[in-house]
C-alpha positions in Angstrom: 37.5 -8.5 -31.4 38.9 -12.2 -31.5 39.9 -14.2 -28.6 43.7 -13.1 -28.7 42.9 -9.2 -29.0 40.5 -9.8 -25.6 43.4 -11.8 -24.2 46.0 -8.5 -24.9 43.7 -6.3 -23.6 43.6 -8.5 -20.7 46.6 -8.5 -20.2 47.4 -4.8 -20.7 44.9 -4.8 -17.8 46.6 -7.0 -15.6 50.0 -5.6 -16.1 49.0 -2.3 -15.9 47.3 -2.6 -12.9 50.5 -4.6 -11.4 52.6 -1.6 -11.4 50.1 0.3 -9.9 49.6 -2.0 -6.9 53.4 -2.4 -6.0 53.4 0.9 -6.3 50.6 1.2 -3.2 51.3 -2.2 -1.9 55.0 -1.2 -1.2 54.3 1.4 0.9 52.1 -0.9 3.3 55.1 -2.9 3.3 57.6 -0.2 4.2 54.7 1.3 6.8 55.4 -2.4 8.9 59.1 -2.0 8.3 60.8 0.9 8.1 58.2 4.3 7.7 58.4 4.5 12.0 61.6 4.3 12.3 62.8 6.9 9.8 60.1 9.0 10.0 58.1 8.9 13.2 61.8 8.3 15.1 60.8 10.4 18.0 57.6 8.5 19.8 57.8 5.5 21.4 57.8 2.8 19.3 53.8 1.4 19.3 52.5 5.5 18.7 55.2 5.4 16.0 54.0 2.5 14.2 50.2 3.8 14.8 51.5 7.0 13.0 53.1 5.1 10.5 49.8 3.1 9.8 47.9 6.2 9.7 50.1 7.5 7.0 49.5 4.6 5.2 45.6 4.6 5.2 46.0 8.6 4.1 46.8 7.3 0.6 43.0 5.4 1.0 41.2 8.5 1.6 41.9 9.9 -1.4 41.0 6.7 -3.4 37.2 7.2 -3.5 37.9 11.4 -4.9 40.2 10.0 -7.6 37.9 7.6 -8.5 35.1 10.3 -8.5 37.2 12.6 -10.7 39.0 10.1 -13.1 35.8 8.0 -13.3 34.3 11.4 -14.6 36.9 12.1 -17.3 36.6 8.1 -18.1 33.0 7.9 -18.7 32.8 11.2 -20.6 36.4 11.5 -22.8 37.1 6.9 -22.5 39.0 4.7 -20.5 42.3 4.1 -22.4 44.0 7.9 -21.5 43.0 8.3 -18.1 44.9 4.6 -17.5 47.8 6.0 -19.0 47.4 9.3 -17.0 47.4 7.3 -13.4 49.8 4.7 -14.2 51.9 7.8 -14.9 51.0 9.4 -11.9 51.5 6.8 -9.1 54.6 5.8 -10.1 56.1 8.9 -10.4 55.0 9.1 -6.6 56.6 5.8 -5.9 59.7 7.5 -7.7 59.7 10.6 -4.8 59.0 8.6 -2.3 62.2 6.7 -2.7 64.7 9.9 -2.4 62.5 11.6 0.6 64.9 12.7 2.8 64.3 11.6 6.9 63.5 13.1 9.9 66.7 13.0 10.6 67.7 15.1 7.5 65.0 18.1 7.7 62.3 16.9 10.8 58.7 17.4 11.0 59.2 17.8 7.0 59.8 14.7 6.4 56.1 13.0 7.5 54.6 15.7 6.0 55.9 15.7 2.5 55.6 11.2 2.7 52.0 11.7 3.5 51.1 14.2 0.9 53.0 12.0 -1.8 50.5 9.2 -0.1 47.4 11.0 0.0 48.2 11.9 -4.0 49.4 8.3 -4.9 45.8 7.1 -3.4 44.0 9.8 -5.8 45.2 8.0 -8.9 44.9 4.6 -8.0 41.4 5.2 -6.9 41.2 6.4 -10.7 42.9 3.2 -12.3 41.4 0.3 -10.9 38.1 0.8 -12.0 39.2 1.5 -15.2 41.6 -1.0 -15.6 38.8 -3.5 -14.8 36.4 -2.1 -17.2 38.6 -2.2 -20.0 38.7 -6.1 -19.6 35.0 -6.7 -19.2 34.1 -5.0 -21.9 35.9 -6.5 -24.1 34.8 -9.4 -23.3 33.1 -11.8 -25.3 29.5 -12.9 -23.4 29.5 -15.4 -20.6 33.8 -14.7 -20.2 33.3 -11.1 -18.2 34.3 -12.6 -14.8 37.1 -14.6 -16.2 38.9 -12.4 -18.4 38.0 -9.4 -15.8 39.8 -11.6 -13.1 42.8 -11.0 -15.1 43.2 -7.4 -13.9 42.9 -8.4 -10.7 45.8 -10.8 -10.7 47.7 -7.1 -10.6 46.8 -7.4 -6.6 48.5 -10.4 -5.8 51.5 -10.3 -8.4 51.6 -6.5 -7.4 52.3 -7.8 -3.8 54.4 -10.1 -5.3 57.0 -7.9 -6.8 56.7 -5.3 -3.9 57.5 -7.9 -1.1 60.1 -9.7 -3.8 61.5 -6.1 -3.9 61.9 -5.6 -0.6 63.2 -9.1 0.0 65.4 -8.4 -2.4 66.8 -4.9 -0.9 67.1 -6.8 2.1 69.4 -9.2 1.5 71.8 -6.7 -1.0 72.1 -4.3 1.5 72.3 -6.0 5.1 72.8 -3.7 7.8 72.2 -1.1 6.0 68.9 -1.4 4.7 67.6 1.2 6.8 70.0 3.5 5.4 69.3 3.4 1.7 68.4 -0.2 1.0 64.7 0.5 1.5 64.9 3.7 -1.4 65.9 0.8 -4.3 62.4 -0.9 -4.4 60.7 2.4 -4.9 63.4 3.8 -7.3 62.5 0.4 -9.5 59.0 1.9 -9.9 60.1 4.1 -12.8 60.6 0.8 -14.7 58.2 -0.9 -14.2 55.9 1.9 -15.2 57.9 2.3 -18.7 56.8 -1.6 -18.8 53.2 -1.0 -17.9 52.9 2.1 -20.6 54.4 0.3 -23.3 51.5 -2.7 -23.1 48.9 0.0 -21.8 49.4 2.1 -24.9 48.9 -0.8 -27.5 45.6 -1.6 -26.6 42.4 0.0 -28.4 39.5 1.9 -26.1 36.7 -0.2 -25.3 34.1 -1.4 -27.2 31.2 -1.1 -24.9 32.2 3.0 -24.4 32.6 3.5 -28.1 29.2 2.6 -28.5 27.8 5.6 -25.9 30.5 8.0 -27.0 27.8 10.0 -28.3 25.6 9.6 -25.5 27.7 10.9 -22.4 26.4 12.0 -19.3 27.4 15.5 -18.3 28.3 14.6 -14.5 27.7 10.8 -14.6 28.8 10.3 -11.0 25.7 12.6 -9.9 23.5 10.5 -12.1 24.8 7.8 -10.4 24.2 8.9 -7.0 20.6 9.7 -8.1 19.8 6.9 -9.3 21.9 3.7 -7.8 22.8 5.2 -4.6 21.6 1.6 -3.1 24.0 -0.4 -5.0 26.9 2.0 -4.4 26.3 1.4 -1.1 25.7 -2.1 -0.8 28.8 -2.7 -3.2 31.4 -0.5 -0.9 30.1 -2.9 1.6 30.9 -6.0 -0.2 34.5 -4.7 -0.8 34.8 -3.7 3.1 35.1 -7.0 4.7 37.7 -8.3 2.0 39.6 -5.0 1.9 39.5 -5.3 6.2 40.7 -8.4 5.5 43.4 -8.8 3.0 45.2 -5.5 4.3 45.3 -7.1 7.7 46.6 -10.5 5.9 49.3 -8.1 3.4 50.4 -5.2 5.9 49.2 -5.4 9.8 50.2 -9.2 10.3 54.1 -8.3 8.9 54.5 -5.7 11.6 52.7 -7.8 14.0 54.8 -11.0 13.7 58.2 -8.9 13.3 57.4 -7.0 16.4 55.1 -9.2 18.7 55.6 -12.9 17.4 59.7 -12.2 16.7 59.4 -13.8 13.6 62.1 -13.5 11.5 61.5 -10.8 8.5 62.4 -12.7 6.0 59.7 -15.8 7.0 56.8 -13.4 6.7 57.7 -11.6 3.8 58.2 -15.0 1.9 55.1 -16.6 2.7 53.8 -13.3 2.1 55.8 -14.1 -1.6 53.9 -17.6 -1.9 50.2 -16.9 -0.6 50.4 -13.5 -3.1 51.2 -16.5 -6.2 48.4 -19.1 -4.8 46.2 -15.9 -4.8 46.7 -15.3 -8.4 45.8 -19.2 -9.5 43.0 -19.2 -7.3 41.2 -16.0 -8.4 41.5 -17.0 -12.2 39.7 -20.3 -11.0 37.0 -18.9 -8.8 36.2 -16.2 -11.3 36.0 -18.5 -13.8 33.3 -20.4 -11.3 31.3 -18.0 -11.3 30.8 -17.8 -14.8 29.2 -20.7 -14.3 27.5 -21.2 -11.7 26.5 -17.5 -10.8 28.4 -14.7 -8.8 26.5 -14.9 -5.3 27.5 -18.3 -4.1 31.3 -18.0 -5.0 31.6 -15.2 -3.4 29.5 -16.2 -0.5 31.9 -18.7 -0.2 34.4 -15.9 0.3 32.7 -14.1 2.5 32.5 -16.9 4.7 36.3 -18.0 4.6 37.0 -14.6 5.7 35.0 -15.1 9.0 35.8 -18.7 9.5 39.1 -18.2 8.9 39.6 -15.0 11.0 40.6 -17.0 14.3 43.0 -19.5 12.9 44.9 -17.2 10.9 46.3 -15.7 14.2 46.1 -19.3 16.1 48.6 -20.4 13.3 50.9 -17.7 13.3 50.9 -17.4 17.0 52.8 -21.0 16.6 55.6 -18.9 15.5 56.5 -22.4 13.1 58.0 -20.9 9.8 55.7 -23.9 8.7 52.9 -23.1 9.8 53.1 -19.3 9.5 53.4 -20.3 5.6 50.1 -22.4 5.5 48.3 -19.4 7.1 48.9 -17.1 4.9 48.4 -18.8 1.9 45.1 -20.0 3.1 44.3 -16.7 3.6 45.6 -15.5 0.5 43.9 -18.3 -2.0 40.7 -18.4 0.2 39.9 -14.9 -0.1 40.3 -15.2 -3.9 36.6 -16.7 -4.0 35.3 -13.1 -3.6 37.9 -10.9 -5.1 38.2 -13.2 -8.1 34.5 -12.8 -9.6 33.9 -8.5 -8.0 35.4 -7.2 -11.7 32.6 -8.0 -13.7 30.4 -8.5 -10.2 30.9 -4.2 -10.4 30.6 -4.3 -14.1 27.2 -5.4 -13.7 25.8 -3.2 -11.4 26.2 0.0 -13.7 24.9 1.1 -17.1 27.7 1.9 -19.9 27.7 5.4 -19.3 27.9 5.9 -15.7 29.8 2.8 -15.2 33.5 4.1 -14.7 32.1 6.4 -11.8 29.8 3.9 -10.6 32.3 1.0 -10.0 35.1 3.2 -9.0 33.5 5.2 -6.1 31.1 1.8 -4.8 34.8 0.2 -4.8 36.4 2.6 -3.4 34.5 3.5 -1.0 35.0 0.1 0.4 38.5 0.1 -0.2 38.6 3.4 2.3 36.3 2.1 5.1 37.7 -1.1 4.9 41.4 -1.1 3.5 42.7 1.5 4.6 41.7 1.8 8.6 42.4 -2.3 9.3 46.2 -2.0 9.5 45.8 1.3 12.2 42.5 -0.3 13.6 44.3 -4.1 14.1 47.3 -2.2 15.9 45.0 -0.4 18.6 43.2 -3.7 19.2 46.2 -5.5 19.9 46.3 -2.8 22.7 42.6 -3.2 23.7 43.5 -6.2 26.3 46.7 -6.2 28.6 48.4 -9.3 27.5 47.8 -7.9 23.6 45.7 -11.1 22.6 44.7 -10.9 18.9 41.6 -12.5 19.6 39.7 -8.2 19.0 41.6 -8.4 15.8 39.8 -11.3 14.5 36.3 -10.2 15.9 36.7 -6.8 13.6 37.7 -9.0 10.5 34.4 -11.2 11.2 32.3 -8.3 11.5 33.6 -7.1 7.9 33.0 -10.6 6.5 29.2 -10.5 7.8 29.2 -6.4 6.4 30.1 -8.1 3.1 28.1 -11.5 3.0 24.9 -9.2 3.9 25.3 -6.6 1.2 25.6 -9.7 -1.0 22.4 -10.7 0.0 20.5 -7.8 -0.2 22.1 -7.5 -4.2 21.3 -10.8 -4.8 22.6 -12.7 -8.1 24.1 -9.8 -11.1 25.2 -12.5 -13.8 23.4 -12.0 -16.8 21.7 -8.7 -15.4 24.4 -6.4 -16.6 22.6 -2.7 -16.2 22.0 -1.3 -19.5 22.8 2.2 -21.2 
C-alpha cells in the first residue's frame, strides 16, 4: 500500500476513534457537571458527586470484557467489522443517554438505566481502541508504526475536544437552562458524528498484517495469550495506569474540582480544557514520531516522569484560581503527557504476535485503563476529603504513585522497537 492509502487508513483510524472518545469523554464531562444533580439529586452534594463519579468509572469496568470479546472476534473473523460494530454501538449509547429521563421524572430508575447505558458504552470502546490502533500499525510501512499509529490516538485529545466544545457550546445556547435540556444536545450530536465516522471507517481495506494469518487463527487467542504473555499483559496494564490515573484526573476530576472547590468559572476550565486537548494532539504526533527514532523507552520515560514531577504544580497552579495560570496547567499537563501516550500504539503492537495481537493489546490496555482510568476521578474526590481543610496535596501523591507503577513496568519491558513479536 502507498503512502497515501496508509495515510487514509490513518486517518479512518483517527476519526473513527474520535467519535468514539466524545462519546465516553462526554460523559466524564457531564459526571463533573450535571450527572449529580439530575440524577443523584437527593444526597448531599459531595456523596452525590462520588456517586456520580462512580457511575462514570462503571463504563471502565466493562472496557477490559469488551476488549476480551471483540478482541476475540477481531483476531479470528479481522479488524475492519468489529470497528464498525463498536463505533455503531457506543454512539447509539451516547444517543439514549441524551433523552434519559431524571430522577425527577421516574426516580431510582433513572441512575439505573444511565449506569447500564455506561457499563455497555465501556464494553465497546474497550473493543475499538485496540482495534482502531492495530489497523494503523499494520499498515504501516517499517520504521513509521509509532507515527502513523499516533494518528489514532489523536481521537483522545480531539475526542475531548469536540465533547468539551460540545458542551461549551450547549452552554452558552441555552443559559439558564442548560440543566434542563441543554446538556441532552451534545449527546444527541453523537448520531452524526457516528454517520461521519462510518462513512471513513467503511472505505478502508482490512489489514495487511491479519490477511496474512487469516488462515492461521487461533481458536481462543486471548487464552493463548494469557498462557503465554501473561507478563507483558501485566506489565503493559501497568504502563497505561499511571497515564490513565493521570489524564482522567487532568480531563474529568480537576473540572468538578475547580467548579466546586476553586469557584472557577465553568467556562475557564472547560476552555483550557479546549486548548491543552489541541496541544495534546501536536505533541503526541511529535513524540511518537521521536520515538521512531530514538527508541520507545526513553520517550516515554520522559512521560512517565512529567506525570510525577508534574503532579504537585498542576494543583499549585490552579489553586491560583488565575484564568492564566489555570490555562498553562492544563496544557502542560495535556502536551506533557503526550510523551507516553504518543509512542504506546505501536509500543502495544509490539508486544503481541499477529494472531493474538487484537486480544493481547486490548485486554493489557484495558486493563490499565480500568485500574487506572476509571477509579482516579472517584479516588481524587475521597482524597480531597482525607484531610480537614481538603488540601489536594493526597491527590497528587496517588498520581505520583501511578507515574512510578508506569515508569517501572517500563523498565522491566525494556526497549520493543524493532522487536515486534512474531506470528
Amino acid at each position: 500500500m502507498g503512502s497515501s492509502g496508509v495515510r487514509r487508513v490513518a486517518l479512518a483510524s483517527s476519526a473513527g476513534n474520535a467519535v468514539e472518545l466524545y462519546d465516553f469523554l462526554l460523559y466524564g464531562t457531564a459526571t463533573a457537571l450535571v450527572f449529580d444533580k439530575l440524577f443523584f439529586p437527593s444526597f448531599d452534594p459531595r456523596i452525590a458527586t462520588l456517586l456520580a463519579f462512580a457511575t462514570f468509572g462503571a463504563g471502565f469496568l466493562a472496557r477490559p470484557l469488551g476488549g476480551v470479546v471483540i478482541g476475540h472476534f477481531g483476531d479470528r473473523i479481522g479488524r475492519r467489522s468489529m470497528l464498525v460494530l463498536t463505533l455503531t454501538a457506543t454512539g447509539v449509547c451516547t444517543a439514549l443517554i441524551g433523552v434519559l429521563p431524571t430522577y425527577n421524572s421516574i426516580g431510582i430508575a433513572a441512575p439505573i438505566l444511565l449506569v447500564a447505558l455506561r457499563v455497555v458504552q465501556g464494553f465497546f470502546l474497550g473493543g475499538e481502541q485496540g482495534g482502531a490502533t492495530l489497523m494503523a500499525v499494520e499498515h504501516a510501512p517499517p520504521g513509521r508504526s509509532a507515527w502513523y499509529g499516533s494518528w489514532t490516538f489523536l481521537g483522545s485529545p480531539v475526542g475531548l475536544l469536540l465533547a468539551n466544545g460540545a458542551m461549551a457550546l450547549a452552554t452558552a445556547v441555552s443559559g439558564d437552562a442548560f440543566l434542563d435540556w441543554g446538556w441532552r444536545i451534545p449527546f444527541l450530536f453523537s448520531l452524526v458524528l457516528v454517520g461521519v465516522g462510518l462513512y471513513v471507517r467503511l472505505s478502508v481495506e482490512e489489514s495487511p498484517e491479519f490477511r496474512s494469518v487469516q488462515r492461521e487463527t487461533v481458536r481462543v487467542p486471548v487464552v493463548e495469550v494469557v498462557r503465554r504473555s501473561w507478563r507483558k499483559v501485566l506489565l503493559g496494564a501497568g504502563v497505561n495506569l499511571g497515564f490513565n490515573m493521570f489524564i482522567f484526573v487532568l480531563a474529568t476530576f480537576v473540572v468538578s474540582y475547580g467548579t466546586r472547590q476553586l469557584q472557577i468559572p465553568r467556562s475557564v476550565l472547560l476552555n483550557a480544557s479546549l486548548v491543552g486537548a489541541a496541544a495534546q494532539a501536536v505533541a503526541l504526533l511529535g513524540f511518537a514520531w521521536l520515538s521512531d527514532r530514538v527508541g520507545r523507552l526513553p520517550v516515554m520515560l520522559g512521560g512517565a516522569a512529567f506525570l510525577g514531577v508534574f503532579a504537585l504544580p498542576l494543583f499549585w497552579l490552579l489553586e491560583t484560581r488565575s484564568p492564566t495560570l489555570v490555562l498553562v496547567a492544563l496544557v502542560l499537563g495535556f502536551a506533557g503527557s503526550a510523551a507516553l501516550f504518543g509512542p504506546m500504539p505501536a509500543y502495544y503492537a509490539e508486544l503481541f504476535g499477529t494472531r493474538v495481537r487484537y486480544s493481547g493489546v486490548s485486554l493489557s490496555y484495558q486493563l490499565g485503563a480500568v485500574l487506572g482510568g476509571g477509579l482516579s476521578p472517584l479516588v481524587a474526590t475521597w482524597l480531597l476529603g482525607v484531610t480537614p481543610t481538603h488540601d489536594s496535596w493526597p491527590v497528587s501523591l496517588y498520581l505520583i504513585a501511578g507515574a512510578l507503577v508506569s515508569a517501572l513496568c517500563l523498565l522491566a519491558i525494556g526497549e520493543t522497537l524493532r522487536t515486534k513479536a512474531k506470528r
